[in-house]
MIPA-482655 format. One record per residue: residue in one letter; x, y, z of N, C-alpha, C in turn. Coordinates in steps of 0.001 Angstrom, whole numbers, plus 500000, padded with zeros to 6 digits. Atoms other than C-alpha are relative to their C-alpha. Example, Ala and Ser with C-alpha at 12.3 -4.5 7.8 and 13.67 -1.06 7.14 Angstrom:
BEGIN
A500890498810500000512300495500507800500900501200500000 S499180498810499940513670498940507140499230501090500730 
This chain:
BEGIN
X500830498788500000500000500000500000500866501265500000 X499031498993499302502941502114501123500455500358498518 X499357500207500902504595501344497819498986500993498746 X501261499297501000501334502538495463499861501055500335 X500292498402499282500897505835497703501335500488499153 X498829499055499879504366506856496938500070500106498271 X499864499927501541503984506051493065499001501268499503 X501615498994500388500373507840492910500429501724500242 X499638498798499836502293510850494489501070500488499446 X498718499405500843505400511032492680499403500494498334 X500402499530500877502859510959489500499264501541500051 X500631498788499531500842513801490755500589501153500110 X499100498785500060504151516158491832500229499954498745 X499178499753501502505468515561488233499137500551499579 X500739499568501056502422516134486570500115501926500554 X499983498548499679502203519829488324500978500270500279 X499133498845500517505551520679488178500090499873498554 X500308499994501842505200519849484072498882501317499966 X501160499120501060501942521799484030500330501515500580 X499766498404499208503151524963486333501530500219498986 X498633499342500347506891525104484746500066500022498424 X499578500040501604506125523856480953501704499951499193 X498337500297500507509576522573480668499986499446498181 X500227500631501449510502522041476766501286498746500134 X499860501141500008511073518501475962501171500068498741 X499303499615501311514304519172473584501670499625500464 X498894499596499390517919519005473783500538501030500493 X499772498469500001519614521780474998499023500908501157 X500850499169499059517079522352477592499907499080501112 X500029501044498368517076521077481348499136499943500707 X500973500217499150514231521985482672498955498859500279 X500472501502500113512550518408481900500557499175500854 X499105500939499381515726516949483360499816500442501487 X500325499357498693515475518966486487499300499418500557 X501315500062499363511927517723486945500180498548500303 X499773501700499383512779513978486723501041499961500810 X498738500421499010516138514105488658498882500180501217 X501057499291498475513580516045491655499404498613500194 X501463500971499123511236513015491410500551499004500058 X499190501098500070514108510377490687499927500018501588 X499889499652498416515233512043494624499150499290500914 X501237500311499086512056511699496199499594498451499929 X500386501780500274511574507972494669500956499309500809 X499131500341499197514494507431496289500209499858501631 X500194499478498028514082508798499949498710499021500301 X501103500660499935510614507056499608499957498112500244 X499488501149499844512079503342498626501302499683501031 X499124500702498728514560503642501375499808499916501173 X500276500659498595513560501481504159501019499942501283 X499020499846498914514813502580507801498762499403501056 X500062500128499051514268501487510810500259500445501669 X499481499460498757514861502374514509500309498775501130 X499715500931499369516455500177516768499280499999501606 X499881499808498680515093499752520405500661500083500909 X498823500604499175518209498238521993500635502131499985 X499169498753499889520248501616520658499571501060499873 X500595498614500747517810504035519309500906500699498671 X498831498928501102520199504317516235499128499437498846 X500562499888501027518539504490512813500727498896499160 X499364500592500781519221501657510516499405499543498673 X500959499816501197518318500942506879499936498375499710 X500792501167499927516784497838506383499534499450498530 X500491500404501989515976498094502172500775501483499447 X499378499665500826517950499773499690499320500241498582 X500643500522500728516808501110497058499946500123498559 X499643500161501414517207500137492985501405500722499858 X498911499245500445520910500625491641499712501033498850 X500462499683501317518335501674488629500142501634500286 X500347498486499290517550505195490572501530500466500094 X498327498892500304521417505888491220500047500140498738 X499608499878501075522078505338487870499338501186498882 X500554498855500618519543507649486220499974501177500716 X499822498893499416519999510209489047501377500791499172 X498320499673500087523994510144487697500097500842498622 X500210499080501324522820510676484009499847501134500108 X501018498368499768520482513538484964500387500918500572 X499401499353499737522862515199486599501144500310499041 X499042499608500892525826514804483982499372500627498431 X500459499082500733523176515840481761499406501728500086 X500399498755500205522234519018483328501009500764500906 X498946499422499472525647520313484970501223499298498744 X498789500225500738528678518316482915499699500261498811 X500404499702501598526920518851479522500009501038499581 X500099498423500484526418522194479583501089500754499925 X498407499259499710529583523132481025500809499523498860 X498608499820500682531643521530478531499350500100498277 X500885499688501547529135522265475135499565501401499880 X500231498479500411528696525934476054500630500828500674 X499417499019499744531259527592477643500719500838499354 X499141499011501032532446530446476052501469499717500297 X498693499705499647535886530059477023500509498419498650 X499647501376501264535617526558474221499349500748499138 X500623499984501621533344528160471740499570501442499724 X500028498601500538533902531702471852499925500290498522 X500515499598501342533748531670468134498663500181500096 X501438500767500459530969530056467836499057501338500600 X500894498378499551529142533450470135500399500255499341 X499647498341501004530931535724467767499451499993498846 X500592500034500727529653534690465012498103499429499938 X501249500362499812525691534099466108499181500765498960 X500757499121500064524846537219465326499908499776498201 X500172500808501418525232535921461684501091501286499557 X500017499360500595526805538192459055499911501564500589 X500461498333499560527525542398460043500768500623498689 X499831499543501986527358543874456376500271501859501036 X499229499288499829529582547371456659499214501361499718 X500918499113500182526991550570456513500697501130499213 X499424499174500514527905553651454380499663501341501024 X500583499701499301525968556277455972498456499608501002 X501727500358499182522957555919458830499034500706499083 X501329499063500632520848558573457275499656499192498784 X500187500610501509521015556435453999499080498522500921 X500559500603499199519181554014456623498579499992500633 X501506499048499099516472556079458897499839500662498671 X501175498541500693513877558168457170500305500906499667 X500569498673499801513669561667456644498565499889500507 X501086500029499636510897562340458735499762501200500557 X500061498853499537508743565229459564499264500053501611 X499970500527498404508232566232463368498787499271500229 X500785500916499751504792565249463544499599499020500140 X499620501169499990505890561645463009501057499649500906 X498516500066499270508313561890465353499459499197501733 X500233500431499223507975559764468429500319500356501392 X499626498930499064507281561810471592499433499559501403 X500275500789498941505877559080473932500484498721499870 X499360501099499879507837556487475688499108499134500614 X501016500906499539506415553355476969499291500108501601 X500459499202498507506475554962480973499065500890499553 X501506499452499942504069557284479600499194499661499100 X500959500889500437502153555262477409499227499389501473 X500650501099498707501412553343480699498946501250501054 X500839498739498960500586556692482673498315500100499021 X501237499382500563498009557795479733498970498667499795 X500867501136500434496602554052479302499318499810501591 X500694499632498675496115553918483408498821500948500162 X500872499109500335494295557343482993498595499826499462 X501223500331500705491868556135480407498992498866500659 X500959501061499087490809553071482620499373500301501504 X500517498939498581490788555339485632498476500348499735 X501382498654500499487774557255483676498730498871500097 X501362501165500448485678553932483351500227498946501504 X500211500761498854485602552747487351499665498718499907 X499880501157500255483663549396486197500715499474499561 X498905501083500863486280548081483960501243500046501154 X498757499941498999489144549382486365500510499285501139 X499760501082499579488405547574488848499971498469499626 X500036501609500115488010544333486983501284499582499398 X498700500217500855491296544543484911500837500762500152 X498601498942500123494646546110484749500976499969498506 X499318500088501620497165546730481856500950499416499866 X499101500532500307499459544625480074500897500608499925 X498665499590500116503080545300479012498946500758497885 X500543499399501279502948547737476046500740499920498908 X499216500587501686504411546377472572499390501529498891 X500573499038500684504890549653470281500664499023498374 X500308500348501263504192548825466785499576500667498320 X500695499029501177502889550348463191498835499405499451 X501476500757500521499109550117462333499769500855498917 X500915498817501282497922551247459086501424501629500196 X498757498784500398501460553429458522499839500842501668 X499253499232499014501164554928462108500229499351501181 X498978500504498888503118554234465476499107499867501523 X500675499757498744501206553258468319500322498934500639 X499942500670498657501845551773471925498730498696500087 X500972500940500245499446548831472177500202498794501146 X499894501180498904498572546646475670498581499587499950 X501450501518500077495834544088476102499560500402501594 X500444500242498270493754544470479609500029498491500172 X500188501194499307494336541536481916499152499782500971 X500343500406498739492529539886484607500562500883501305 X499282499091498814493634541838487767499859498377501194 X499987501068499137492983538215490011499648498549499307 X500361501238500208492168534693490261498592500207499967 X501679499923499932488477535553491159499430500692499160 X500466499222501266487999538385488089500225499074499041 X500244501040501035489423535333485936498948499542500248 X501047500674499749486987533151487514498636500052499392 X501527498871500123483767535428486826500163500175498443 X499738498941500998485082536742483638500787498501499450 X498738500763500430486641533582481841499943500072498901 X500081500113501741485420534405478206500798500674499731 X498959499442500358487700536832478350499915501715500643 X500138498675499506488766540734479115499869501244498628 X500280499237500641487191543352477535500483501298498891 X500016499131500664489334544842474599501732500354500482 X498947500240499729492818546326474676500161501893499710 X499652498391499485494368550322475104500943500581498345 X498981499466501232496024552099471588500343501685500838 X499401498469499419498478555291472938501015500274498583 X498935499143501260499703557067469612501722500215500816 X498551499364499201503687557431470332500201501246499081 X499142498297500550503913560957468179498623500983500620 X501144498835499550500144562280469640499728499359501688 X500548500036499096500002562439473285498280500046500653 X501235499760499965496266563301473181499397498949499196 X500559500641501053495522560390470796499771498293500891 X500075501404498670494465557276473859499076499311499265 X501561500943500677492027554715472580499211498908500955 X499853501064499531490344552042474505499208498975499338 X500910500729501254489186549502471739499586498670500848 X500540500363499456486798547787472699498843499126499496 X500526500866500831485179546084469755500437500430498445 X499691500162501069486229545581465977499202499852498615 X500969500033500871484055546055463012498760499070500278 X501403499849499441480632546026465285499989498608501281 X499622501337499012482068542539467094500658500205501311 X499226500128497947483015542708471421501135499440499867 X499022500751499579486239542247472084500114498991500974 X499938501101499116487222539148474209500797499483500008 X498843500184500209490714538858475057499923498553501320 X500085501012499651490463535088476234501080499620500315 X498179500139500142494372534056476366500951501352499942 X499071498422499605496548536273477865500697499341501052 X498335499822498820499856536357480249499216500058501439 X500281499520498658499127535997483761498110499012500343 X501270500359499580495745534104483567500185498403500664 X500178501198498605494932530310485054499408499114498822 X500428501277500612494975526963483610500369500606498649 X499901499994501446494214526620479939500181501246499247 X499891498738500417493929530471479664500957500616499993 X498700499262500098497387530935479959499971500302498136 X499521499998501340498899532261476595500926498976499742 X498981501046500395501765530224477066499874498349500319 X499999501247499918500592527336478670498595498837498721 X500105500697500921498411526926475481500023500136498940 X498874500064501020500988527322472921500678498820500110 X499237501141499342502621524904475107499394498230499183 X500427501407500025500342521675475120499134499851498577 X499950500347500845499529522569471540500444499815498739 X499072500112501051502140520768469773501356500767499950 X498220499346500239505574523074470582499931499879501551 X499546500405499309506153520871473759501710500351499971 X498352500637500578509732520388472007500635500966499574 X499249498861500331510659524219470987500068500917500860 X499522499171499061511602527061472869499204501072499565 X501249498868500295508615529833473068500384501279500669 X499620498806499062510047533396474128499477501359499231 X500388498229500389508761537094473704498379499733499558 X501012500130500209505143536738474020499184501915499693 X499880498617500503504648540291472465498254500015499457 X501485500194500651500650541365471954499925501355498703 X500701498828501649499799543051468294498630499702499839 X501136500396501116497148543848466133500423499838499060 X500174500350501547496458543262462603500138501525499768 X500546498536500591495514546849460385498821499782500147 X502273499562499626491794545911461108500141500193501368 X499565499686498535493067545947464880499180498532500748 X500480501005499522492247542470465447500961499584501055 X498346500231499509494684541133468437500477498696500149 X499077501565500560496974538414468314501042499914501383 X498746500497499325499677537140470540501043499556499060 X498870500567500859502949536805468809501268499697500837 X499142500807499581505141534205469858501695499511499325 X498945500366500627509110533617468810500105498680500575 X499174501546499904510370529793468511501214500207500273 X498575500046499867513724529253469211500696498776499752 X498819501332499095516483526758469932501258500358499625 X498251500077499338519896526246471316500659499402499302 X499405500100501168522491526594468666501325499398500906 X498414500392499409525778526157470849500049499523501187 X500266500989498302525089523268473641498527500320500135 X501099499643499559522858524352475727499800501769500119 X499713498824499995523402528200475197499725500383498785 X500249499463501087522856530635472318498926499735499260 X501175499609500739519354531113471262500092500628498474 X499911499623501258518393531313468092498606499642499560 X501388500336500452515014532238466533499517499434498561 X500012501066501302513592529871463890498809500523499028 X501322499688500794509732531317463438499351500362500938 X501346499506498643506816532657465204498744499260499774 X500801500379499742503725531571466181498867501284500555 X500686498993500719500727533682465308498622499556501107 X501346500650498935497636533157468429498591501100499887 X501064498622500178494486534989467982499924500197501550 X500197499946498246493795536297471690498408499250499682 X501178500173499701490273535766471347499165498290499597 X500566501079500413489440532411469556500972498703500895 X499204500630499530493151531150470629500392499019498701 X499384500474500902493637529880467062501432499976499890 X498402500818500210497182528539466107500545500277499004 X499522499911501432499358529776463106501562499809499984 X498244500022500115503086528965462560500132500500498644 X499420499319501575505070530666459978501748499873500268 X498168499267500164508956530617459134500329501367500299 X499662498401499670510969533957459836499230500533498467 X500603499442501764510495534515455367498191499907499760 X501141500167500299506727533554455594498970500580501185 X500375499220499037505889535913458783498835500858499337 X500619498824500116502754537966458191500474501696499866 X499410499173500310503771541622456913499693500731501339 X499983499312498951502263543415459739500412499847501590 X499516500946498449503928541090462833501429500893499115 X498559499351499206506883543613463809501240499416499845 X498743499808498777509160542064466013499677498266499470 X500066501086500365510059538386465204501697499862501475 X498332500458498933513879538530467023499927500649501066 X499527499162498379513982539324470911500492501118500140 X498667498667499593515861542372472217500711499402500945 X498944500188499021517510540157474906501030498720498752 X498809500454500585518659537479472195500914500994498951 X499434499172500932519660540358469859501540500605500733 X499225499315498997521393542135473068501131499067500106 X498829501125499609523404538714473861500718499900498775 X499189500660500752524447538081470685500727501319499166 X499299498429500145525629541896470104501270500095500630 X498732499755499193527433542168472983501243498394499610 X498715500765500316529356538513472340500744500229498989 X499159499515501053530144539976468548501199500644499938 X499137498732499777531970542801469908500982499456501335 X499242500366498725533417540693473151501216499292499458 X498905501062500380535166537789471234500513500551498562 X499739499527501257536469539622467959500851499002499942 X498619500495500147539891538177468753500149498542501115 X500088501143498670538736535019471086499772500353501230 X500338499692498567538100534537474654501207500870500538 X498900499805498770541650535112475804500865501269499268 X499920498603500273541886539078474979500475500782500967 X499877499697498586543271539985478167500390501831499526 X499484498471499983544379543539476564498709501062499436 X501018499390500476540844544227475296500091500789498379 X499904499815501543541969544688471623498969500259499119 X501063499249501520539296546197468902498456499617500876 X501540500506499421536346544827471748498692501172500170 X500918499315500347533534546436471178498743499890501200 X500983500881499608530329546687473305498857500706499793 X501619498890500300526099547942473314500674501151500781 X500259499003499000525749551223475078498673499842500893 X501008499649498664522474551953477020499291498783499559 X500886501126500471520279549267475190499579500529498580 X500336499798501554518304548693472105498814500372499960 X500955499338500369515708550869470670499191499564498503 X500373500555500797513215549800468351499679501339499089 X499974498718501082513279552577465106499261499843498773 X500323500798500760511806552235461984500673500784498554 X499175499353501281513890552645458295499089500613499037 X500318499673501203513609554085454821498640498755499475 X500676500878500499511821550751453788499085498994501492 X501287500635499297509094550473456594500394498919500773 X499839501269499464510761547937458073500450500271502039 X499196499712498644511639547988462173501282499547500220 X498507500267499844515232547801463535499948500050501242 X499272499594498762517020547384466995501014500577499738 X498665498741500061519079550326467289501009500316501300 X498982499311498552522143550913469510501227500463499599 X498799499832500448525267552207469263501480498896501092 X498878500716499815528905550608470087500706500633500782 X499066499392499682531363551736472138501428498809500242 X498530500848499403534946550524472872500123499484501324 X499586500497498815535692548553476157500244500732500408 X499416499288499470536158550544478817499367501964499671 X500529498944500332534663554080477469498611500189499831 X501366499884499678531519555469478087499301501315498830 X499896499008500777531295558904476033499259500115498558 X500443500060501740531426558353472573500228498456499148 X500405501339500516530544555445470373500773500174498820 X499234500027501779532527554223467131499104499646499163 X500248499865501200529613553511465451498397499308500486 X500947500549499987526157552211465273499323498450499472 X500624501142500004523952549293464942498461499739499464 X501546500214500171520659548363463047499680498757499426 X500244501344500189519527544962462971498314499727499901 X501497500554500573516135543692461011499213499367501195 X500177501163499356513952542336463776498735499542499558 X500675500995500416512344540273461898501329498873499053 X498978500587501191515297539070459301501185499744500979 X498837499847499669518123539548461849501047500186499180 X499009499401501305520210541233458760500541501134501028 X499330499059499629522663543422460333500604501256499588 X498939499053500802524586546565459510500537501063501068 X499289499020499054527357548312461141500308501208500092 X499504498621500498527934551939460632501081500903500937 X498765499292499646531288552966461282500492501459499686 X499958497916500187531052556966462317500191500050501528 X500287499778498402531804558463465759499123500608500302 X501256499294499704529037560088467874500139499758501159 X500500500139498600527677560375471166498959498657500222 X501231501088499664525655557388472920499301500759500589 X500905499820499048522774557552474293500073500586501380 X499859500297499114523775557583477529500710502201499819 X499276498667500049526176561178476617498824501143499603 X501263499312500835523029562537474319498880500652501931 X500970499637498480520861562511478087500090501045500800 X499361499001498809523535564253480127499656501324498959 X499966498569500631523629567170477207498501500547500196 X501293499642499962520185567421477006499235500469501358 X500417500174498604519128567424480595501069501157500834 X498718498750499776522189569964481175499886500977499508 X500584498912500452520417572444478938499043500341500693 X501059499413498975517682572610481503500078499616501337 X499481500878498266519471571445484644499158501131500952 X500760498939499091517536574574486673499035499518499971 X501145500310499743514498572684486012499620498560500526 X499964501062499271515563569191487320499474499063499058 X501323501459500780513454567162484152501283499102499784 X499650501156500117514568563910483187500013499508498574 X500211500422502203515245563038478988500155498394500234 X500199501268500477513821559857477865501242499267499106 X498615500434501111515639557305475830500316500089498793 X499823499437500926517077558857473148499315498642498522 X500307500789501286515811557841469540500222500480498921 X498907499828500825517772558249466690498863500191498303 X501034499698500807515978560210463941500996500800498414 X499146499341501166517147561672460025499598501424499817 X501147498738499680515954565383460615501354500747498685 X498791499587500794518041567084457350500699499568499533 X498653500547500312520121564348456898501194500290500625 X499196499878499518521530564865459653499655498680501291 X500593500880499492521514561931461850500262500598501925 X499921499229499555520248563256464759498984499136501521 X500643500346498853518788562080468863499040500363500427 X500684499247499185515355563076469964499561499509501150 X500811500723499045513687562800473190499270501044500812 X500973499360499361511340564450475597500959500032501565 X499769499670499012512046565773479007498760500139500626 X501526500002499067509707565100481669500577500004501464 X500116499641498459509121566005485210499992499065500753 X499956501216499449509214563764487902498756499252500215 X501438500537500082505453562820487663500273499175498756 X499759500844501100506916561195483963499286500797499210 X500115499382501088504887563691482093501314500804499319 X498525498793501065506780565924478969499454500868500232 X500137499090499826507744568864479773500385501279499093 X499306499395501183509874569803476796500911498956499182 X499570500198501304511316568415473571501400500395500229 X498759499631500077515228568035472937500539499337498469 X499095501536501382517279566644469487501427500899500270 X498656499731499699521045566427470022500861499388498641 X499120500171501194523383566088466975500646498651500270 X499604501051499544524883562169467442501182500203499502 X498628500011500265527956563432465801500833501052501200 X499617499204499125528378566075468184499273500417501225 X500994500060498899526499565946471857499829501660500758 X500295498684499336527243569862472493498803501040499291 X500828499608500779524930570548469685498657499551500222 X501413500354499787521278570747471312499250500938500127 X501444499174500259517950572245470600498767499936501007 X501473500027499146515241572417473175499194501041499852 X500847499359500327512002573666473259498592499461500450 X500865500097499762508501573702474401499016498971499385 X501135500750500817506968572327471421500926499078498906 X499015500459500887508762570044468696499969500841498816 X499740499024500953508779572934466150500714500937500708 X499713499373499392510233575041468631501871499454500303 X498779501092500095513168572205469166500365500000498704 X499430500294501239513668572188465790500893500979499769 X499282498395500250514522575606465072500933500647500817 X498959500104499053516641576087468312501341498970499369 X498354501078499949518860572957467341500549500322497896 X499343499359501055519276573804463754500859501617499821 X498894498891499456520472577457465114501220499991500039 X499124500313499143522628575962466956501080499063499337 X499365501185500919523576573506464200500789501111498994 X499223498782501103524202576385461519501558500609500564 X498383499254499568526835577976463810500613499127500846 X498661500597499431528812575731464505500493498625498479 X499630500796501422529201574042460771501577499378500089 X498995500761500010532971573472461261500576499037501098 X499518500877499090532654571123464162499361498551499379 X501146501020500547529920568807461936500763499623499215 X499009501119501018531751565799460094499100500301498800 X500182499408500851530863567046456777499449499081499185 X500987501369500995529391563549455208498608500057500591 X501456500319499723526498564536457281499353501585499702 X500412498884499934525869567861456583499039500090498690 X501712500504500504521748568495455046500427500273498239 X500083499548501094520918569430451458499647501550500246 X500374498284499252520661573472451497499693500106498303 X500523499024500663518830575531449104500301501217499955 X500230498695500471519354578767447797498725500736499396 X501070499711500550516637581169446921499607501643499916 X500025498838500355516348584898445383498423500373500311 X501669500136500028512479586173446210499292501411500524 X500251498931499466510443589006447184498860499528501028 X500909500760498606508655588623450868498265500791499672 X500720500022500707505229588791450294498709499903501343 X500735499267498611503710588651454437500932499225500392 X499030500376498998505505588528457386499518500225501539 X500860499637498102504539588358461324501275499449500909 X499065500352498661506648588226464410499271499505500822 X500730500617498862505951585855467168500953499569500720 X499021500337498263507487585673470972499681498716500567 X499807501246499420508268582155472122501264500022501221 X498938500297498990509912582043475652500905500942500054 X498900498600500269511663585468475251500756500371498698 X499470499738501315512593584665471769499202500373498790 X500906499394501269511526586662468515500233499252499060 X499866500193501446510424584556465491499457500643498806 X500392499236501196509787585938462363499616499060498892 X500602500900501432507311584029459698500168500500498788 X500033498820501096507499585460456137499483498721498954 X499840501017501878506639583701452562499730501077499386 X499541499326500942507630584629449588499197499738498792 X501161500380501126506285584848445837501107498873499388 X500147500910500544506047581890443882500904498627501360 X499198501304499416507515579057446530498658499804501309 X501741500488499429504316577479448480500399500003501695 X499578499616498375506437577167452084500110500953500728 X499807498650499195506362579543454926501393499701500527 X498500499617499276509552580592456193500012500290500961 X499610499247498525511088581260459970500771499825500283 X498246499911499841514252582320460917499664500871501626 X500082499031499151514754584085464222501189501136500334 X499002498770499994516694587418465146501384499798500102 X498512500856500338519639585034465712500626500079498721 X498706500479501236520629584116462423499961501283498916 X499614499016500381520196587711461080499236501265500418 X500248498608499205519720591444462703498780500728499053 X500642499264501199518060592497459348498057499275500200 X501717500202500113514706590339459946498820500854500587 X500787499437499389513135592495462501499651501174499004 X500131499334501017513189595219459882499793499530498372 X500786500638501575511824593364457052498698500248499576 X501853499613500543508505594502455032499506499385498884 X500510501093501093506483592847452786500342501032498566 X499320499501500965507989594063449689501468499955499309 X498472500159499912511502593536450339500151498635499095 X499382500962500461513434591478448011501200499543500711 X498997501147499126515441588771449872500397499097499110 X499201501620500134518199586113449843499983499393501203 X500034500807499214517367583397451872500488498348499356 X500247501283500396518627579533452108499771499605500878 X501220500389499588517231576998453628500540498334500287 X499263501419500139517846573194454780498292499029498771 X500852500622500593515342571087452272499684498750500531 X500712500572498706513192569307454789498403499249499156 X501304500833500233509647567124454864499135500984500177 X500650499066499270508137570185456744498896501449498965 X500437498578500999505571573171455672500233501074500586 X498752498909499997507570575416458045500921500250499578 X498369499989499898511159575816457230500654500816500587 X498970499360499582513801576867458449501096500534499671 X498866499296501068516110579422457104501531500226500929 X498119500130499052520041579067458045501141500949499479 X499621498951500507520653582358456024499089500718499825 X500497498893500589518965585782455504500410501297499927 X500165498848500245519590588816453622499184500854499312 X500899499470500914517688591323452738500818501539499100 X498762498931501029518935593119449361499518501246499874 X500447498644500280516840596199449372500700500699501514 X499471499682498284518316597131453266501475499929499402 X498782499225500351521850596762451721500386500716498833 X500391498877501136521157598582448308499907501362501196 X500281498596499252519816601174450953501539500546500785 X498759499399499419523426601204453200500961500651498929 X499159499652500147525312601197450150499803501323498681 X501058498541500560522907604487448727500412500982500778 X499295498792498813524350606019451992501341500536500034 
């Protein structure tokens, strides 16, 4: 009887640590092994018969039990300590990391990379305040608030624009309980329109019903049923929630497996989950749905970055020779060809400052490219920025690396310690003393191009914009006070853009009348302001040299 109890219970722990841990059944992975060595243990302690003596009161063992149990304990241990150690230590297969990252094709310029983009596209909410303004919106609707809370927020592109995007969860075991068809709908936070919150809440006239999701119970896990259907045996990481362009939502899942031992991840394909039905789709990386993002991690991208740049020259580098490493982390950006990238820059071992060069890797393709230019990191871009308004104590987000001119260039927001923005910054990445702040992101613009114009011979000259020239007669003009500073609007005949320059970049604007024939140039931008980085006006020196 003793014997059957202890079987009935060793089946019972296994089965729930299998169904709580979802160990994958694969090589290269231990958590399976883990679970049988644990219950090998316990089978063990269980079949060994002791006794107690009366005569001495000394404990004696009386049954022994199976040499079968040592023997598979011995495996299960040399399989999940001696195996690993000698099939994935970097110090044997430091190549083998250096080259994960596949292929790093040699960049010409970044800007030939990023966009030109105009500010309004410009991304001016980070995911800390995505979370503030998505809180907010559920604040406003007390019933739902208390029944759910918000997911993690996956930013993405719907229908060509950029928005933050979390799923409401369950907030308990007892709101699952009550609520198991599912939670009502999911939060869209524009990242370039702070004012632009959504809380969608049904899809061409159909209730949302986010059924499968992170954090729920039993079968309603996301992962635990991905798990038991059919990718027992692969490695399931970055459970990332999208929509479609109709804004249908999905769970998107990366596959993996362990390329070097038991170490070095490597993604194979995703797995495509509707939240609401819990349908099933696999696809290769090449046969990925166009609007699924993010296919490669940011932590396997991160690992296999930093080993590129660790082992150039092998493990045993003791002088730190050409080693390369990330800076602050990786930022998700998006190129010329619509596509998303993890973006970071490089720095040398040991230096914090300035970076030798940048980084933009497909995450979906994992196609790399290195761009060998110096600049400021992230990390330098913060201090400048945040040092232009040090009297006001704000805090600059994490920089994001934008083509403003063709000039490849850092923006980010400054916010208060509540996490709202308080002001707009872009910092030159070739040069971190070169920064623009400002109230509004037109306001930032025109400050850091100022600031950019005069100082032309510190700017590495492969990045410097396209400029215009332009002969014209002004045609209306208005002054307007921003923050103590005078701008001056004007347009001219025949050219459809308005112009603004401020008293900075020439003495002559304040005395300008609509009539005056001007020379102005100009950087040739996305924008229907511009910004002029020269003005004279020729009737004002006709007039001095009349005197």
């Amino acid at each position: 009887m003793k014997k059957i109890f202890s079987i009935v219970f060793l089946l019972l722990f296994g089965f729930l640590l299998f169904y709580i841990n979802l160990p994958v059944i694969n090589y290269g992975f231990t958590g399976f092994a883990i679970i049988l060595l644990l219950l090998v243990i316990l089978g063990t302690l269980f079949s060994l018969g002791l006794t107690v003596s009366q005569q001495t009161k000394q404990v004696k063992i009386v049954s022994r039990p199976s040499k079968v149990l040592y023997i598979l304990a011995g495996i299960l241990l040399v399989y999940c300590i001696a195996l690993p150690f000698v099939t994935s230590l970097k110090m044997f297969r430091s190549d083998s990391y250096q080259k994960l990252i596949g292929e790093v094709k040699n960049g010409q310029k970044i800007t030939n990379h990023i966009a030109p983009i105009s500010i309004d596209k410009i991304r001016v909410v980070d995911e800390e305040l995505a979370h503030l303004l998505g809180e907010k919106i559920l604040g406003s609707q007390p019933a739902l608030g208390s029944q759910v809370e918000l997911g993690d927020f996956c930013i993405q592109k719907v229908n060509n624009n950029l928005y933050w995007v979390a799923p409401l969860l369950h907030s308990g075991f007892l709101k699952w309980f009550n609520n198991q068809e599912g939670t009502a709908g999911y939060v869209m936070v524009s990242a370039t329109n702070e004012r632009d919150v959504k809380l969608v809440q049904s899809v061409g006239g159909k209730a949302i019903k986010i059924k499968y999701q992170q954090g729920a119970y039993f079968q309603s896990d996301i992962h635990r049923h991905v798990y038991f259907n059919g990718n027992a045996t692969v490695g399931l990481a970055d459970f990332s929630f999208e929509i479609d362009d109709a804004g249908n939502p999905f769970w998107i899942v990366t596959k993996y497996v362990k390329k070097i031992g038991f170490s070095g991840k490597e993604a194979t394909g995703v797995i495509v989950v509707d939240a609401q039905s819990g349908a099933i789709k696999e696809y290769s990386i090449a046969e990925t749905p166009k609007w699924v993002d993010r296919i490669q991690p940011l932590d396997f991208i991160e690992d296999q970055l930093n080993d590129w740049g660790e082992y150039v020259h092998g493990y045993w580098n003791f002088s730190n020779a050409d080693k390369l490493q990330i800076t602050e982390g990786l930022t998700l950006v998006y190129g010329k060809d619509n596509k998303s990238y993890w973006y970071t820059g490089l720095t040398s071992v040991g230096k914090e400052e300035s970076a030798v060069g940048f980084v933009l890797v497909d995450t979906r393709t994992k196609e790399t490219t290195f761009y060998k230019q110096g600049g400021a990191t992230e990390f330098a871009a913060q201090s400048s920025a945040q040092g232009k308004v040090q009297e006001k104590g704000y805090k600059a987000s994490l920089p994001i690396p934008y083509n403003i001119n063709n000039i490849p260039t850092y923006v980010m927001t400054l916010k208060d310690d509540g996490g709202l923005v308080k002001m707009f910054a872009m910092v030159a990445i070739s040069d971190y003393t070169i920064v623009g702040v400002g109230n509004t992101m037109r306001e930032t613009l025109t400050s850091f191009k100022n600031v950019y114009n005069m100082a032309d011979n510190k700017i590495n000259p492969n990045s410097v914009s396209n400029k215009k020239s332009l002969k014209s007669v002004v045609t209306r003009i208005q002054k307007d006070v921003k923050n103590g500073n005078s701008f001056y609007y004007f347009k001219v005949k025949d050219y459809p853009n308005i112009f603004v320059g401020s008293s900075q970049i020439s003495n002559q604007l304040p005395v300008t009348m609509v009539g005056d024939s001007i020379k102005i140039s100009f950087d040739v931008d996305l924008e229907e302001v511009i910004d002029v980085s020269s003005f004279d006006n020729i009737n004002l020196k006709m007039s001095m040299k009349t005197k």
